[in-house]
C-alpha positions in Angstrom: -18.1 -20.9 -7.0 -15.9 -19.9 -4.3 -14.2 -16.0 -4.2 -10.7 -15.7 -4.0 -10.1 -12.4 -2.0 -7.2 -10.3 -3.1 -3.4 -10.8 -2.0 -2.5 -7.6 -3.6 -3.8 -4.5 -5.0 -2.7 -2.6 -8.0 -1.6 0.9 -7.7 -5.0 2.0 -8.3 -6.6 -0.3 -5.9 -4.3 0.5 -3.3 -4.9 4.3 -3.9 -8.4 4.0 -4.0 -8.3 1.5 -0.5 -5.8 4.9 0.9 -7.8 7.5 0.3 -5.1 8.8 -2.0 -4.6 10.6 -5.8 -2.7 8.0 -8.0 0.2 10.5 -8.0 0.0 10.2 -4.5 0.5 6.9 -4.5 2.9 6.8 -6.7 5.2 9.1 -5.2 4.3 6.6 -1.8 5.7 3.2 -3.6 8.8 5.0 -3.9 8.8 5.8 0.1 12.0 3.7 2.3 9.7 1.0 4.0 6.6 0.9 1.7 5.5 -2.3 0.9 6.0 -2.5 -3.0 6.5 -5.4 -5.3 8.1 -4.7 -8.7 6.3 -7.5 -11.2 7.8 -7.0 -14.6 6.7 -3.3 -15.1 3.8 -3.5 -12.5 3.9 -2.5 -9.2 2.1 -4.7 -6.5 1.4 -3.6 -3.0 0.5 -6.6 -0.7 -2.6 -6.2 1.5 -1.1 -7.4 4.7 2.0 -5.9 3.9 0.0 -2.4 3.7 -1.8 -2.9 7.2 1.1 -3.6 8.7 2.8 -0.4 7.5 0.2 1.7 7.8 -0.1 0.5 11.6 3.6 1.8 12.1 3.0 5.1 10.3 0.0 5.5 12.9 2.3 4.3 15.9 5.1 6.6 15.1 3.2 9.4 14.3 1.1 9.4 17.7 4.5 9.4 19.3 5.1 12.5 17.5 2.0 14.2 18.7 
């Protein structure tokens, strides 16, 4: 049987995948720019989506340092 890998993660997939509390990632979903899906009462947060913000949030803040 083939294995489907994930398009999305849940909020506490995508906290565990951060590093981050839940609250944390709550708090994050309601960021300007995150990548979040609003599913009926779920929030989704798609996996290429995240990578690619996460990449900005690296690129801007080495131009801060």
């Amino acid at each position: 049987m083939n294995e489907v890998s994930p398009l999305a993660y849940n909020l506490s997939e995508a906290a565990e995948a951060l590093h981050v509390s839940r609250p944390t990632m709550s708090n994050l979903i309601h960021t300007e720019g995150f990548p979040v899906i609003k599913v009926g009462s779920r929030y989704i947060i798609p996996i290429d989506a995240l990578r690619e913000w996460l990449s900005k949030q690296a690129a801007s803040e080495s131009r801060l340092n």
